[in-house]
PyMOL Python script that loads the backbone (N, CA, C, O; Angstrom):
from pymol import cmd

cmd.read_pdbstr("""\
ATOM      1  N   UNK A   1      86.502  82.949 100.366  1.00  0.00           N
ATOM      2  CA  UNK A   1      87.426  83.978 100.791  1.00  0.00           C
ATOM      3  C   UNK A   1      87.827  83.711 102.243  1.00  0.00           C
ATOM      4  O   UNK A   1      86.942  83.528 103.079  1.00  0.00           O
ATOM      5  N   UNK A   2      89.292  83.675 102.626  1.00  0.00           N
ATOM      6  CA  UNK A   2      89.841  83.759 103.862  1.00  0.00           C
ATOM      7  C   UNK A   2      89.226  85.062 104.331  1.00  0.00           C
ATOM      8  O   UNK A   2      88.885  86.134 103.832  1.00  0.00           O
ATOM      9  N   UNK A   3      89.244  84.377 105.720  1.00  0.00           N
ATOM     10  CA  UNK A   3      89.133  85.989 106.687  1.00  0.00           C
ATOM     11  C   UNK A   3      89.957  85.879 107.586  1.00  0.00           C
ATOM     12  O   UNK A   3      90.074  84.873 108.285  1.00  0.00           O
ATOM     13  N   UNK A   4      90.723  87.040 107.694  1.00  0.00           N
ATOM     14  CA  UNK A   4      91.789  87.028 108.813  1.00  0.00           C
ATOM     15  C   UNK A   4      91.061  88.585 109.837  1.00  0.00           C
ATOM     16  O   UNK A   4      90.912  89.780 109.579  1.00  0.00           O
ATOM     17  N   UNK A   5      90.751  87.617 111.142  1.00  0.00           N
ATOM     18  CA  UNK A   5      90.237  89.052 112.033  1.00  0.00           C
ATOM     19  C   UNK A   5      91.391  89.455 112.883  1.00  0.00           C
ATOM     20  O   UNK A   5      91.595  88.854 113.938  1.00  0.00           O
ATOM     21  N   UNK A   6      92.112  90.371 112.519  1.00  0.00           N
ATOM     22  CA  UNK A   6      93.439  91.152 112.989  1.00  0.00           C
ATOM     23  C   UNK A   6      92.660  92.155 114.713  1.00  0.00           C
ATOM     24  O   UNK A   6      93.232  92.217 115.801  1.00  0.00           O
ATOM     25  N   UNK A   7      91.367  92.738 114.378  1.00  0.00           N
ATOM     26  CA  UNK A   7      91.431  93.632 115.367  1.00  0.00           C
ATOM     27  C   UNK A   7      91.549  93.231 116.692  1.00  0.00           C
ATOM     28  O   UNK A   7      91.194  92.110 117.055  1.00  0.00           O
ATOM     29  N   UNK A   8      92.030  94.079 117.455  1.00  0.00           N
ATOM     30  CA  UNK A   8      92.880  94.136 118.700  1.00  0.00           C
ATOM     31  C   UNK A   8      94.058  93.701 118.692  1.00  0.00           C
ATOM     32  O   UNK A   8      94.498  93.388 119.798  1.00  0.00           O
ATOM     33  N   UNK A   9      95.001  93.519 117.459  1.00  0.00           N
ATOM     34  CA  UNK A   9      96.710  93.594 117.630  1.00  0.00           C
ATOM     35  C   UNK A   9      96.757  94.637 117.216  1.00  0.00           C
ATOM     36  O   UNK A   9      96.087  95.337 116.457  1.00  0.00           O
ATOM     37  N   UNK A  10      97.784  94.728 117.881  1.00  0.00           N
ATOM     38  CA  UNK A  10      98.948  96.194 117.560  1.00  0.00           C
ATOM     39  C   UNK A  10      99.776  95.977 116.300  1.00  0.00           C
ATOM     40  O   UNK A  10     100.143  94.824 116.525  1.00  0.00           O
ATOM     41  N   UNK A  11     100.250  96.253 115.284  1.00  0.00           N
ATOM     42  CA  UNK A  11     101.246  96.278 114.719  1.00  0.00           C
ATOM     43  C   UNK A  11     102.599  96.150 115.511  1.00  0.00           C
ATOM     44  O   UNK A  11     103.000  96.884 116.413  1.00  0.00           O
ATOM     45  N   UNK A  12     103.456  94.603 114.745  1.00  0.00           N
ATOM     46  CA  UNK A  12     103.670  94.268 113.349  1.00  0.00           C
ATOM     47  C   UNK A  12     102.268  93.128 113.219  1.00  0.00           C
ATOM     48  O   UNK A  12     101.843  92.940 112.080  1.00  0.00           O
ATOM     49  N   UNK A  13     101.591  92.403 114.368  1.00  0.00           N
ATOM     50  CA  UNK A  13     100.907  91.152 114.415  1.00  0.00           C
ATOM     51  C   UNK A  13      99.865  91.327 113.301  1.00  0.00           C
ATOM     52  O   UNK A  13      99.880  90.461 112.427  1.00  0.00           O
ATOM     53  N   UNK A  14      98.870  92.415 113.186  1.00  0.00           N
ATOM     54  CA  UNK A  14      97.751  92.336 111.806  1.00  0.00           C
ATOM     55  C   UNK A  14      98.701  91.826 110.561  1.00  0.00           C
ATOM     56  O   UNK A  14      98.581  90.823 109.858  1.00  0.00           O
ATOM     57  N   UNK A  15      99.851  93.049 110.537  1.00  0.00           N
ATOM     58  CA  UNK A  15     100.962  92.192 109.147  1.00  0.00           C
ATOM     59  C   UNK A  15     101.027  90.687 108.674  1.00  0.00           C
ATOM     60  O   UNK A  15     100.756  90.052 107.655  1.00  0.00           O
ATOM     61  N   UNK A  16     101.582  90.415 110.086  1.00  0.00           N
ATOM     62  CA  UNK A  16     101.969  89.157 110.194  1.00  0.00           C
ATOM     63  C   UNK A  16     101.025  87.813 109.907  1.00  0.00           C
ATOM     64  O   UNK A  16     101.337  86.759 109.353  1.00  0.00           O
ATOM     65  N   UNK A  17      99.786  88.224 110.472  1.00  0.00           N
ATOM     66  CA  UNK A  17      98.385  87.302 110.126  1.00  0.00           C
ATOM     67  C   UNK A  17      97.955  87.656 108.707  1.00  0.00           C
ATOM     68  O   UNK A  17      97.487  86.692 108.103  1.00  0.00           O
ATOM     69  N   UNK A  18      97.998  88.829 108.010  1.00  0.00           N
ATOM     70  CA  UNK A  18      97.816  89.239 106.559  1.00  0.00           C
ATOM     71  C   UNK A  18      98.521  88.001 105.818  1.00  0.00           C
ATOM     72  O   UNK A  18      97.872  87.055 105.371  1.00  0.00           O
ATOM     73  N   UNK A  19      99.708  88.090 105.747  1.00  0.00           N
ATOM     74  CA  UNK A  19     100.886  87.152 105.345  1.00  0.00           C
ATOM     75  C   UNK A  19     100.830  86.148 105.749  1.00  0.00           C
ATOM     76  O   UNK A  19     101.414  85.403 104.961  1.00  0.00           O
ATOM     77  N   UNK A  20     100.343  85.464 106.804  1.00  0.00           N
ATOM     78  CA  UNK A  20     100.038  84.187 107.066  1.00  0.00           C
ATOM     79  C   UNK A  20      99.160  83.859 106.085  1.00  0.00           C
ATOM     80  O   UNK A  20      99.468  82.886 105.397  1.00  0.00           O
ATOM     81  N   UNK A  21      97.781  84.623 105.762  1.00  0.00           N
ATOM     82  CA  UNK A  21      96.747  84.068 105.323  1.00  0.00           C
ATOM     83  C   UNK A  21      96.955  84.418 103.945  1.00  0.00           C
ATOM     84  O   UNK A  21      96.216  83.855 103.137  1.00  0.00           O
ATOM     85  N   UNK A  22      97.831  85.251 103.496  1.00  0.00           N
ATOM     86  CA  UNK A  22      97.954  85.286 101.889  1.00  0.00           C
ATOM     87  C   UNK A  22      98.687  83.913 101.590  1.00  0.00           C
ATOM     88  O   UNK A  22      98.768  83.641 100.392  1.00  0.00           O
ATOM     89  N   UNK A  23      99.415  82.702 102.773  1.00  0.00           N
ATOM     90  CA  UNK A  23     100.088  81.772 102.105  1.00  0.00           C
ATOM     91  C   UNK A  23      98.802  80.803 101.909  1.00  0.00           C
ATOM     92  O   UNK A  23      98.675  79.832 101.163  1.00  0.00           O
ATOM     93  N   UNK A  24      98.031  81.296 102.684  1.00  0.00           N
ATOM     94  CA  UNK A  24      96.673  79.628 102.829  1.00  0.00           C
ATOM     95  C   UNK A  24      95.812  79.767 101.171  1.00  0.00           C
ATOM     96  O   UNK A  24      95.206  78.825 100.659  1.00  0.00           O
ATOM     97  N   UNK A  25      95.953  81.187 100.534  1.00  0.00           N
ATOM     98  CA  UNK A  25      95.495  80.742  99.195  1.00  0.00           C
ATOM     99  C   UNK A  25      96.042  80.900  98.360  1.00  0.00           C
ATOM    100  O   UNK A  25      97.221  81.251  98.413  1.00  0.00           O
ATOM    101  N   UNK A  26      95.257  80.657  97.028  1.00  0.00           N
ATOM    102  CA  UNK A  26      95.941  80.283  95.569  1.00  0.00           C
ATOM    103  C   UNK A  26      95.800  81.760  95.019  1.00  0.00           C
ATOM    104  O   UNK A  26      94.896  82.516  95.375  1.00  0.00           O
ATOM    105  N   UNK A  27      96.986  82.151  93.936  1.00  0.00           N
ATOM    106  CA  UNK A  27      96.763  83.349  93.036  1.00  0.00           C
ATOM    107  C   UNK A  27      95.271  83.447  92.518  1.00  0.00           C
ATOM    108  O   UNK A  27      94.708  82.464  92.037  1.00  0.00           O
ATOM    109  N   UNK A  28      94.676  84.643  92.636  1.00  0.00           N
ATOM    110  CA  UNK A  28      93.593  85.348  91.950  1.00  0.00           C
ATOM    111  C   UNK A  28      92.889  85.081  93.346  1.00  0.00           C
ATOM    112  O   UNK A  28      92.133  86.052  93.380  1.00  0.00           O
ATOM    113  N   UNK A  29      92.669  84.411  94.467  1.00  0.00           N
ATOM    114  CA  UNK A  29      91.995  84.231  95.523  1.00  0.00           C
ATOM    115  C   UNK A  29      92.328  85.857  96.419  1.00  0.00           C
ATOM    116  O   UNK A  29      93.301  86.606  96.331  1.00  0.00           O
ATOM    117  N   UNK A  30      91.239  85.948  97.146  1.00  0.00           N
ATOM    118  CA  UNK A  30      90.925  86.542  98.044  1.00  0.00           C
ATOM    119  C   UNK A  30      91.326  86.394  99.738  1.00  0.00           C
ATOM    120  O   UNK A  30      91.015  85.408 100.405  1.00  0.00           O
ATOM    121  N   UNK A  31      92.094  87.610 100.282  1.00  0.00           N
ATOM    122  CA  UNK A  31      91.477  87.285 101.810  1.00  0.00           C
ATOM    123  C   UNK A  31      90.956  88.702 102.372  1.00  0.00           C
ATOM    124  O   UNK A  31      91.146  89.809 101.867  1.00  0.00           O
ATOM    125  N   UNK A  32      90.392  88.448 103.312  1.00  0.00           N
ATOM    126  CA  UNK A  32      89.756  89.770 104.015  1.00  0.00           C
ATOM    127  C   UNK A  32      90.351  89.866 105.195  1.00  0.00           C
ATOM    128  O   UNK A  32      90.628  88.888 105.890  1.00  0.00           O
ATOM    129  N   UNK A  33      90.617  91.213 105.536  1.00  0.00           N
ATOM    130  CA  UNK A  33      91.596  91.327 106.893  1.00  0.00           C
ATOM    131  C   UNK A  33      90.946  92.546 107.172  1.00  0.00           C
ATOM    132  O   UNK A  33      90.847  93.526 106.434  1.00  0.00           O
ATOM    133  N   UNK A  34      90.430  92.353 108.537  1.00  0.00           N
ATOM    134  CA  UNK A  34      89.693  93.234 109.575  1.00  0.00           C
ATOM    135  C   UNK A  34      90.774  93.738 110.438  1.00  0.00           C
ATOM    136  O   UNK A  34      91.608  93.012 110.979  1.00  0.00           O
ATOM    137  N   UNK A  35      90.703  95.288 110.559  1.00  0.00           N
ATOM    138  CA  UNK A  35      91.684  95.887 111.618  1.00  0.00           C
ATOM    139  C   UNK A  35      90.534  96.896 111.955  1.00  0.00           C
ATOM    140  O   UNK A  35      89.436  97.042 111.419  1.00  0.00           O
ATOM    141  N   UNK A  36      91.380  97.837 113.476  1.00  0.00           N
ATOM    142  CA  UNK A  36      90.878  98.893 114.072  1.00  0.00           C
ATOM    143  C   UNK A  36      91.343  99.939 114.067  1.00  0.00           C
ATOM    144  O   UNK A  36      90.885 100.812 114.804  1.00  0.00           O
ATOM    145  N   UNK A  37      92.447 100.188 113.195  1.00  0.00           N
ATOM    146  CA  UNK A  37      93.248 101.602 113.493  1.00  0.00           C
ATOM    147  C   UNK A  37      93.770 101.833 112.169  1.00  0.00           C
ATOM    148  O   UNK A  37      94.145 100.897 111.462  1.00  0.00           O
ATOM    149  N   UNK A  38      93.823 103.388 111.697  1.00  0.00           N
ATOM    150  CA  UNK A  38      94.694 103.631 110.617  1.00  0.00           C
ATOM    151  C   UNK A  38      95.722 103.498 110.453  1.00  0.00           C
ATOM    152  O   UNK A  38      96.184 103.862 109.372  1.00  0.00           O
ATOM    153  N   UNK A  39      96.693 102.831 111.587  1.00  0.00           N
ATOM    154  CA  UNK A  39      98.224 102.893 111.107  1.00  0.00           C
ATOM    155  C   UNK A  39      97.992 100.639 110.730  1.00  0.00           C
ATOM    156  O   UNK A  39      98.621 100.058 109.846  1.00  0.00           O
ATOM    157  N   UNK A  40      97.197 100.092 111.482  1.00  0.00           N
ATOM    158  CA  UNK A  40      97.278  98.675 110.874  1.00  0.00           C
ATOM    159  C   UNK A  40      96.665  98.951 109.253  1.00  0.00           C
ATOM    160  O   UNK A  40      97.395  98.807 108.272  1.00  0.00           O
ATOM    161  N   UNK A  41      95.646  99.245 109.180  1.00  0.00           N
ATOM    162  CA  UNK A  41      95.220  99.650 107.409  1.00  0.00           C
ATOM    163  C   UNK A  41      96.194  99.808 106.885  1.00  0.00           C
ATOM    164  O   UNK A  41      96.591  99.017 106.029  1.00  0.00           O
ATOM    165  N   UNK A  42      96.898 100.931 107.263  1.00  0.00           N
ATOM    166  CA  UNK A  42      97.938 101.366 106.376  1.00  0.00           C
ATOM    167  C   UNK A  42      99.016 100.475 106.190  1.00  0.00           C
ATOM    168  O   UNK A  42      99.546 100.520 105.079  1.00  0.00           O
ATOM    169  N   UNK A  43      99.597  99.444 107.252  1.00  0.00           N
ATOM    170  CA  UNK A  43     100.780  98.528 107.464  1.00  0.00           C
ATOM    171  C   UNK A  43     100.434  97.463 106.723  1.00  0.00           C
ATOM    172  O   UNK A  43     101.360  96.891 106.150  1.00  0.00           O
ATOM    173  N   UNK A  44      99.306  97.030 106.577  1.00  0.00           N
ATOM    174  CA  UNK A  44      98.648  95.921 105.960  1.00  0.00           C
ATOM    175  C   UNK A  44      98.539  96.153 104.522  1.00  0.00           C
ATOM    176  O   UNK A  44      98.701  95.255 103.697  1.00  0.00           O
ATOM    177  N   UNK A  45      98.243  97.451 104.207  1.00  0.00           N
ATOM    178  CA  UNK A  45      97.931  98.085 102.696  1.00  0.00           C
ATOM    179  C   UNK A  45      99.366  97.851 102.227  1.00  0.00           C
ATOM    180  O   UNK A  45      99.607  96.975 101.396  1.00  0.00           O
ATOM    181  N   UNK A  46     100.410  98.693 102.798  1.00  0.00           N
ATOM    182  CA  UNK A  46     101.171  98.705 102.412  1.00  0.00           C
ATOM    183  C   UNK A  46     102.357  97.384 101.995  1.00  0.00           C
ATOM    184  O   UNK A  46     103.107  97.484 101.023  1.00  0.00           O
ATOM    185  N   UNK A  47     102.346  96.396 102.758  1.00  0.00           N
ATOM    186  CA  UNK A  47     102.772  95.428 102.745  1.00  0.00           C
ATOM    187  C   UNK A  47     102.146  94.520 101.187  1.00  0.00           C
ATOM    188  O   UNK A  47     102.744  94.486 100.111  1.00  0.00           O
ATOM    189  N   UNK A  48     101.088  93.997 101.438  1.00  0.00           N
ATOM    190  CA  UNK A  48     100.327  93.854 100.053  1.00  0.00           C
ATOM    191  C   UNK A  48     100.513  94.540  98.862  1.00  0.00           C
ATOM    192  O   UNK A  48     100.455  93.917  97.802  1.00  0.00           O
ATOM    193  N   UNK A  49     100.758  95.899  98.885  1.00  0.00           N
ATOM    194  CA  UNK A  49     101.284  96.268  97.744  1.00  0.00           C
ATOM    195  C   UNK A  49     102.333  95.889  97.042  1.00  0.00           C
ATOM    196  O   UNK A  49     102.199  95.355  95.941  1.00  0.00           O
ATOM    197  N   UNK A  50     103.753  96.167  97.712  1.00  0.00           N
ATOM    198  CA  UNK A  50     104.839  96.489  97.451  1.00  0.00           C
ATOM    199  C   UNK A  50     104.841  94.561  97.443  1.00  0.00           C
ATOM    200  O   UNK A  50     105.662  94.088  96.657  1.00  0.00           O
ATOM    201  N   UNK A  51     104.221  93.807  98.033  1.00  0.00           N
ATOM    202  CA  UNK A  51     104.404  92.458  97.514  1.00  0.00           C
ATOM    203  C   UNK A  51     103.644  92.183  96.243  1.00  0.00           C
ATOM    204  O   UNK A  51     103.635  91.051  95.759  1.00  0.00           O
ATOM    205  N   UNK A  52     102.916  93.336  95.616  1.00  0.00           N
ATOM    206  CA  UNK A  52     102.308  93.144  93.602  1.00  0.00           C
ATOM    207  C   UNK A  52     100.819  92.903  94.208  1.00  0.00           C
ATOM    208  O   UNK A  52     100.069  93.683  93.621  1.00  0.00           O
ATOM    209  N   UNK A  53     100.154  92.182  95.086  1.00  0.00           N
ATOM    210  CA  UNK A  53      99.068  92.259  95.376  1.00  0.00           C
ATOM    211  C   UNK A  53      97.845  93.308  95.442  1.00  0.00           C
ATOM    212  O   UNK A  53      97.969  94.419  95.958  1.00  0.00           O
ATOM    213  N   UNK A  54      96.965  92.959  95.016  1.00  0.00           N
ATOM    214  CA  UNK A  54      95.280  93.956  94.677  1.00  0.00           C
ATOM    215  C   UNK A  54      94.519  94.491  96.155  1.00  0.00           C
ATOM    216  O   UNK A  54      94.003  93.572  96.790  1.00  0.00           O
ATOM    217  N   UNK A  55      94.441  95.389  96.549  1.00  0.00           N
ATOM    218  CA  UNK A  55      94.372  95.649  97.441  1.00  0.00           C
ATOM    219  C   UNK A  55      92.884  96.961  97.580  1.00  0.00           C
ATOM    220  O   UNK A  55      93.170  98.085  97.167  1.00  0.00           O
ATOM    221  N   UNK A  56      91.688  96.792  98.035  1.00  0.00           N
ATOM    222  CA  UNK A  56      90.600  97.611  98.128  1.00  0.00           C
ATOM    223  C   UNK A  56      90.555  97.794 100.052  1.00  0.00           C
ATOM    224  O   UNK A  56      91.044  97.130 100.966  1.00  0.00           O
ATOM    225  N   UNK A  57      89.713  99.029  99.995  1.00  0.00           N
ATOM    226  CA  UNK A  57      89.801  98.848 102.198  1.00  0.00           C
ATOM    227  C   UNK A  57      88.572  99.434 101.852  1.00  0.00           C
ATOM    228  O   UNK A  57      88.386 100.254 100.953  1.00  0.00           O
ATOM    229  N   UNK A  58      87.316  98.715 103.024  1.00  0.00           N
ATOM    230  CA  UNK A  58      86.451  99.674 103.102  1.00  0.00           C
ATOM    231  C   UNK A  58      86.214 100.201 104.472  1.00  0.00           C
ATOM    232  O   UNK A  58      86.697  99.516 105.373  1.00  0.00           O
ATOM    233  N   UNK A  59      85.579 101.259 104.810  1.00  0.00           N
ATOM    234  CA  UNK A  59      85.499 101.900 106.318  1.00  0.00           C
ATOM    235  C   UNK A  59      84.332 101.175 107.175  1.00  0.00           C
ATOM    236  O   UNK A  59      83.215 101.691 107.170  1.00  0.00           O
ATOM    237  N   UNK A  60      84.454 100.559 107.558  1.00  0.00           N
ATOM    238  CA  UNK A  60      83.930  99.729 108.413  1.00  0.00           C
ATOM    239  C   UNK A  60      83.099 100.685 110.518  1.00  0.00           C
ATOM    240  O   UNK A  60      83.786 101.433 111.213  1.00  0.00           O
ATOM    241  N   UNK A  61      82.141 100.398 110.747  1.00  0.00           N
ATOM    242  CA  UNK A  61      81.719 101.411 112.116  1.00  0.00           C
ATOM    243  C   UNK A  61      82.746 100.727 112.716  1.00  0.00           C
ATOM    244  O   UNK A  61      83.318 101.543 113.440  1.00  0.00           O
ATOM    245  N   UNK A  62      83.337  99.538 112.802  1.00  0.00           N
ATOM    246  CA  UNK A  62      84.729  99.432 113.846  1.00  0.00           C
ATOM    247  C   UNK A  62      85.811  99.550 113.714  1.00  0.00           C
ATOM    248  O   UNK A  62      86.603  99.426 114.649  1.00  0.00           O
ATOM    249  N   UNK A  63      86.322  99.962 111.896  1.00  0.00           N
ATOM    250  CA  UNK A  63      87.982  99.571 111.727  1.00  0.00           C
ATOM    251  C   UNK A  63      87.692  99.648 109.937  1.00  0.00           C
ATOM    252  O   UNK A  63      87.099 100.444 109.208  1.00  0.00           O
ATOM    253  N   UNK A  64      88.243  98.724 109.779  1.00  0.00           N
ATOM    254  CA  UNK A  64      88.728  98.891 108.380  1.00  0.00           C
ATOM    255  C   UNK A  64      88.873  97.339 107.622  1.00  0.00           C
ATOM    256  O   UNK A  64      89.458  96.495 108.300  1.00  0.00           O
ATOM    257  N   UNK A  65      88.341  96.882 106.161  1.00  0.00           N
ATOM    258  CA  UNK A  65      88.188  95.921 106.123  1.00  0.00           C
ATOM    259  C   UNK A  65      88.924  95.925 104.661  1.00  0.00           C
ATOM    260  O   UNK A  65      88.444  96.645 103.786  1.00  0.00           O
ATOM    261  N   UNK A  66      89.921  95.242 104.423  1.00  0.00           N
ATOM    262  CA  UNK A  66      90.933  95.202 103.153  1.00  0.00           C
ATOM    263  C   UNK A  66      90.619  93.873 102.860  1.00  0.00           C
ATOM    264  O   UNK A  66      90.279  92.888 103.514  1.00  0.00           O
ATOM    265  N   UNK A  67      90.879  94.194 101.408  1.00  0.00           N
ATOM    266  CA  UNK A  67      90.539  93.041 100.502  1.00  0.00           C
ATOM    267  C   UNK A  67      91.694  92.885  99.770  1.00  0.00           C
ATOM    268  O   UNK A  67      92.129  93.830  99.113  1.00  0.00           O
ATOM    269  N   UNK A  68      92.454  91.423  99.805  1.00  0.00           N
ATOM    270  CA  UNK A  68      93.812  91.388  99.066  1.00  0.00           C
ATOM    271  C   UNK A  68      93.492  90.443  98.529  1.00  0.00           C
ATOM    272  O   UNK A  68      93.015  89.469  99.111  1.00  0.00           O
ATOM    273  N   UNK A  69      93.740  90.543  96.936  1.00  0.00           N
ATOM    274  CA  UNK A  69      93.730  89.869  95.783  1.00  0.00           C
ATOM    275  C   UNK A  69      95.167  89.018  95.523  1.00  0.00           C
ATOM    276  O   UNK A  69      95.894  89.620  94.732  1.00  0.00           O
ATOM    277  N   UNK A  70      95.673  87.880  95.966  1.00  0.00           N
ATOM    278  CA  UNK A  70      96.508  87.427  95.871  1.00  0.00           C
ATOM    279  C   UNK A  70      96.968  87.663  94.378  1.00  0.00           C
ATOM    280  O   UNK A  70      96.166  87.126  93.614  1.00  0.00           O
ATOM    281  N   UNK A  71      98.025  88.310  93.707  1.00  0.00           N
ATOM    282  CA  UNK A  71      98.939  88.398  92.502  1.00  0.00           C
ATOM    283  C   UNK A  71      99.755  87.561  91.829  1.00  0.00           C
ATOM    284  O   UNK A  71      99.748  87.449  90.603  1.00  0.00           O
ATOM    285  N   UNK A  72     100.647  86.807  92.766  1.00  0.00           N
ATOM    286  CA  UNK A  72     101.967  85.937  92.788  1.00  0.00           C
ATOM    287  C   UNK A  72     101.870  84.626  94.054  1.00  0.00           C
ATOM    288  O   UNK A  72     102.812  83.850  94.213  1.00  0.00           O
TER     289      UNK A  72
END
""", "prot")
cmd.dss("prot")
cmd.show_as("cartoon", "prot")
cmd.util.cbc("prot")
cmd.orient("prot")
């Protein structure tokens, strides 16, 4: 599993590294993307979705840790 550690950008940059690292794997693969704030969770969630991708977050003591299931 990729790990992309996003915390300490601001939004759009967590996005942007999400999407970077959804190109480095293959469908049904995994990446993990670490953020610190509810509006990156949410920008990151949301993005992954609406691109068909599997998407779990768990609450993390620093932030928030999403799991995107590459789809397409």
């Amino acid at each position: 599993m990729l790990t992309v550690d996003a915390r300490g950008f601001s939004c759009p940059e967590p996005v942007i590294q999400a999407q970077n690292g959804l190109k480095m794997v293959q469908v049904g693969e995994q990446v993990e993307v670490l953020v610190e704030t509810v509006t990156s969770r949410e920008n990151v969630r949301r993005m992954a979705e609406n691109k068909g991708h599997l998407v779990t977050v768990e609450v993390m003591d620093d932030g928030f840790r999403l799991i995107i299931t590459r789809q397409k």
